[in-house]
N, C-alpha and C positions, 0 to 999 in steps of 0.2 A: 704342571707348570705350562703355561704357554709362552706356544713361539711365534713370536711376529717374524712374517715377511721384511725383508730387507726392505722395500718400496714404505711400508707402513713403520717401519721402526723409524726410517726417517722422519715420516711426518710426526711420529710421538717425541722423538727428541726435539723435533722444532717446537712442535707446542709446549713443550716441556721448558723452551731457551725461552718462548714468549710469557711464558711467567717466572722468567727468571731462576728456573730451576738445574741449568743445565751449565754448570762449571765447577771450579774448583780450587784449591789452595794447596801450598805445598806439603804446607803439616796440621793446617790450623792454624797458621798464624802466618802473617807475612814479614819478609824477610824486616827488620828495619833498625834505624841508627842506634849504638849504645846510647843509654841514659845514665847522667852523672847523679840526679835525685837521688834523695836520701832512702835508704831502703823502710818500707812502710813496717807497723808493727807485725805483720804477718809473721814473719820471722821468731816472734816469740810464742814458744808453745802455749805458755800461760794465757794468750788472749784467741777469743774466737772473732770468729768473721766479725758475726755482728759486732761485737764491741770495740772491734778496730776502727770499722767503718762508726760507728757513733761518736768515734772520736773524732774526725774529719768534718768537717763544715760542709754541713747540710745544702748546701747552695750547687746547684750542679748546672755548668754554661752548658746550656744545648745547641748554642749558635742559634743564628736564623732562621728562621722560614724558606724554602726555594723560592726562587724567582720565578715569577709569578705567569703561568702557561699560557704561550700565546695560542695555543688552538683552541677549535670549537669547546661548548662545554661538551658533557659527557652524555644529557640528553640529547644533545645531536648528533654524538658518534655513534652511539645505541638508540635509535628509535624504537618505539616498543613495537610498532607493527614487526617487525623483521626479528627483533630477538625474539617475541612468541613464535614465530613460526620455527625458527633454528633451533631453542632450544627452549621449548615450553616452558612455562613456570620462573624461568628465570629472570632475576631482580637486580639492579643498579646497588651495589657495592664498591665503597673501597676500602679494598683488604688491610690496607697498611692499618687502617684505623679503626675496622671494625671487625676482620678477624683473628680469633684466639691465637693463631700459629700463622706467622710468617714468617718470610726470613729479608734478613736487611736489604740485601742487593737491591728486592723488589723500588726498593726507595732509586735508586738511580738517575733511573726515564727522570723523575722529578725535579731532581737535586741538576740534571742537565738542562731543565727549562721545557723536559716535554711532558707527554698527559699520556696517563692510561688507564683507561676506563674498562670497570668490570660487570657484567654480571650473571650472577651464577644462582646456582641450588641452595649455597649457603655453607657449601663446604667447601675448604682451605686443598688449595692443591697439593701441599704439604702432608695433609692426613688421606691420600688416597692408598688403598692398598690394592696393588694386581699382582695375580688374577685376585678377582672382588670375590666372597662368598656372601651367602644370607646375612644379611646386616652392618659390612663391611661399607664404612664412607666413601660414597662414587661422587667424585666431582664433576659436575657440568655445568657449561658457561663459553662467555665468548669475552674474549680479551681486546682491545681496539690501541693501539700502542702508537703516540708521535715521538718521531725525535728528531729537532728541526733540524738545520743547516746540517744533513745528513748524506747527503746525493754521493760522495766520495765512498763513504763507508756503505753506503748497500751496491754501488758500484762494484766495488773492491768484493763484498759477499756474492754477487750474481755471479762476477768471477769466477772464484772459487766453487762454486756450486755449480757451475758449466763442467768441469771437471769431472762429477759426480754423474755415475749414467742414472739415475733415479730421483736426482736434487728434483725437487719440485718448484722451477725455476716461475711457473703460473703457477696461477688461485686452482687450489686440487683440491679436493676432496675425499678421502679414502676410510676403508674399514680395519679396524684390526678381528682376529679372532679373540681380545679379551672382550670382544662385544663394545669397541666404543665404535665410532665416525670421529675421526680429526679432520680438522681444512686448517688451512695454510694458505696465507697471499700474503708480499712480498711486493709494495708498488713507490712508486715516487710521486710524491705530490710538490710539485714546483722546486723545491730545495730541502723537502721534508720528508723522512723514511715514515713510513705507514704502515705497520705490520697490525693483520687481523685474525685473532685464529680462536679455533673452536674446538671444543670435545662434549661429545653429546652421548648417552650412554643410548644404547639399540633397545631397549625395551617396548618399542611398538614397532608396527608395522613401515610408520612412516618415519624410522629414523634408519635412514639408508643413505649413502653415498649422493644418488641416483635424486630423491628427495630435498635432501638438502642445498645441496651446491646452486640449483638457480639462484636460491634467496640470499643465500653467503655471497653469490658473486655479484647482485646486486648492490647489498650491506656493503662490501668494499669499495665497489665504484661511489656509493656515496658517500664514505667517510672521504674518499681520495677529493672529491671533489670539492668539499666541505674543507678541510686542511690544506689544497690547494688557493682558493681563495680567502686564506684568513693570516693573522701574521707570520704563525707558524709556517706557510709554505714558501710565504716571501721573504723571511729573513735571512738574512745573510751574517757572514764569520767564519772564526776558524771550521772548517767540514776535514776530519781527517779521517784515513781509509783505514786507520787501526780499530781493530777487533781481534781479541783471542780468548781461550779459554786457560784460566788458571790452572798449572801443573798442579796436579792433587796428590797426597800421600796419606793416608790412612792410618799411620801406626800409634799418634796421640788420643785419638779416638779410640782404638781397637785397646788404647789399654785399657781404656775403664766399661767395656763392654760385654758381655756373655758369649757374642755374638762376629764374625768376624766380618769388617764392614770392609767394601773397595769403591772408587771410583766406578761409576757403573759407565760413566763416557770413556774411559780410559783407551786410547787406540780404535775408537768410533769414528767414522770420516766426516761426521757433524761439523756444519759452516758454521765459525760465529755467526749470527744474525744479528735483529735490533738490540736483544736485552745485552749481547757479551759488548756491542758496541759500545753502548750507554755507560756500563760496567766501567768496560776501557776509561772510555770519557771520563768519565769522572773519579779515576783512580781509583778503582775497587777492584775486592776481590771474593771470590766464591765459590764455596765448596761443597758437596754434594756427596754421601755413602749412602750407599747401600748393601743387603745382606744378598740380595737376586745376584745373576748375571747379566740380567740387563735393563732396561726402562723398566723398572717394576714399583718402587714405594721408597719414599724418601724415609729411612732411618738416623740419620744426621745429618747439620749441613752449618754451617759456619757460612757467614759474610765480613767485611769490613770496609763502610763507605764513607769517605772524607763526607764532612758536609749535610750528614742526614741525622745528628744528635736532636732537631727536633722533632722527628718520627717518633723517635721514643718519649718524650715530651708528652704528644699526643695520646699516645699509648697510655700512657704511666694516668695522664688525666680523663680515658675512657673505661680506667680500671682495667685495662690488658697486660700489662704489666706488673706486679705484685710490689706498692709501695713500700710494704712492709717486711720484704724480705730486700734487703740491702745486705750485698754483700761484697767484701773487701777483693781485691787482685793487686799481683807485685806491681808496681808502678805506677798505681792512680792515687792522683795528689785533690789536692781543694780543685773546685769545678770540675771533679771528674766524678763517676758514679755507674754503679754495678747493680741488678736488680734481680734475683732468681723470681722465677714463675713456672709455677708448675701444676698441672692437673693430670685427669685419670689417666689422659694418654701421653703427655709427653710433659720434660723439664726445657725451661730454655734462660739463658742469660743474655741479660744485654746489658753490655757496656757502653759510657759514653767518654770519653777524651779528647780533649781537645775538639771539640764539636764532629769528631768521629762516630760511628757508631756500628760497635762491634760485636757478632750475633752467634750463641752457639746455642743446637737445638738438637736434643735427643728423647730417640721413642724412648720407654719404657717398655717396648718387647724387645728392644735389644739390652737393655741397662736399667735390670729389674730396681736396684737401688739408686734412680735416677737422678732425686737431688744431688746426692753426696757425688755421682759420676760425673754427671753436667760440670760440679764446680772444679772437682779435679783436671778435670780438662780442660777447663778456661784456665786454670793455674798452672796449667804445665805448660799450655800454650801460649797466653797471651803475651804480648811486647809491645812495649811504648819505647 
């Protein structure tokens, strides 16, 4: 197993916050109000998911579309001259919609009215595994992230990370010995947070630290400037300095697991940054196990975002989703809707409620009988 350096494990949890991987829940579920609704047919042995849910009206409210992003589009926050040189090969994606395995939170930035643009190799940061062996999915790519009327809240993180003797309070760039390069910047564009960051794996000569960082810190100064002058940098609103990371607990998951999963942030001096911001903002919450002890491979992870029921909308209509597996949870009534999907490596459920949208996602190297685990644990866990 490898050890990162405290200076480099920073930068992997920050890259890790910039795509929304680095938080947590208390159990799987967030705390919330009793419900006086009628209890669903779940309850009776004699019927299965499916035919519970067939009885229900098929009509599922997704809510809205986000409000519509005032910054640049996404070919100007990614030029190609600068991503081929950062990180060769790399292509204009968005994950929410075009890859297999996400997780909800990632919808946030959006659902708050800002933009984040990806692109990568083609694999989900979710299916990385470190350390990587022969054939093991490496993700590379650079993430470009707005989140307007923002200046309080990365105020409030600069803070915080002044604290820290290694915060990488500038645009850094560093190595770990799992063989990647992370960078990290952290800038303000008029009244808009701007966070850009990268993970490139070292398999040539010119993928070093040393290499890299001119053209990254380039790439940043133009995104800042670009976001600067567009509405995103100018508008104005509520800007609050909250940001945290969700108390997480483990034991919902680890019941239906082989595998014993923890928080891998747990007692980490990780700053919230942009993604836990956005998160805050928009009243979500996100959860994050793993089997390591520390930055190593996302093994489950649970989200729950007011506001982003039409992601899965999208999803369900890009075939990412699994139409045909609908499945029932205690407390979803008419306009509400549950959908398993699963393939060779992982199971995941996503629910919709009340135009909520709520994510649970498990490997199958920890929860070899993945279907049957995944829904057991949306059903221990979920609460409307």
């Amino acid at each position: 197993m490898h050890t990162f350096t405290r200076g480099v494990v920073g930068l992997a949890l920050l890259a890790a916050a910039a795509t929304g991987l680095a938080a947590c829940s208390t159990d799987g579920a967030p705390p919330r109000a009793a419900t006086t609704s009628t209890p669903t047919p779940m309850s009776d042995p004699t019927s299965s998911p499916t035919e519970v849910a067939a009885e229900r009206s098929t009509t599922v409210d997704f809510g809205p579309a986000p409000e519509q992003a005032t910054a640049p589009p996404c070919s100007t926050l990614l030029p190609s001259d600068l991503v081929d040189v950062i990180v060769p090969g790399a292509t204009g994606t968005d994950l929410l919609t075009d890859a297999a395995h996400v997780n909800g939170t990632w919808s946030s930035i959006r659902v708050d009215g800002g933009t984040e643009c990806w692109a990568t190799n083609g694999v989900s940061p979710l299916d990385v595994v470190t350390p990587t062996e022969q054939g093991d999915p490496v993700f590379e790519g650079i993430s470009v992230s707005v989140l307007p009327r923002a200046a309080a809240a990365l105020d409030a993180a600069t803070t915080a990370a002044s604290q820290l003797q290694d915060a990488p309070l500038e645009p850094t760039c560093d190595a770990s010995d799992a063989a990647r390069v992370y960078c990290r910047g952290d800038v303000l564009a008029q009244n808009a947070w701007v966070s850009v960051a990268v993970t490139r794996l070292q398999d040539d000569a010119d993928a070093t630290p040393e290499a890299i960082e001119p053209a990254y810190r380039t790439l940043l100064e133009r995104v800042r400037v670009a976001v600067a002058a567009s509405p995103a940098g100018t508008q104005t609103g509520p800007d609050s300095p909250d940001a945290s990371f969700t108390p997480c607990s483990s034991d919902r998951v680890n019941a239906v697991t082989t595998v014993t999963l923890r928080d891998p942030y747990h007692r980490t001096d990780t700053v919230p940054w942009l993604a836990q911001a956005a998160t805050t903002r928009a009243g979500g919450e996100h959860c994050v196990f793993g089997s390591g002890s520390g930055w190593e491979s996302v093994d489950a992870a649970w989200s729950t975002t007011p506001r982003a029921g039409w992601f899965v909308e999208q999803r369900l209509g890009a075939g990412l989703v699994d139409r045909a597996d609908r499945v029932d949870l205690p407390g979803l009534g008419d306009g509400d809707g549950a959908w398993r999907t699963c393939d060779d490596t992982a199971c995941s459920i996503d629910v919709v409620h009340d135009g909520t949208w709520t994510q649970y996602f498990l490997q199958r190297r920890v929860a070899p009988n993945t279907s049957e685990a995944v829904l057991r644990w949306a059903e221990s866990s979920f609460r409307v």
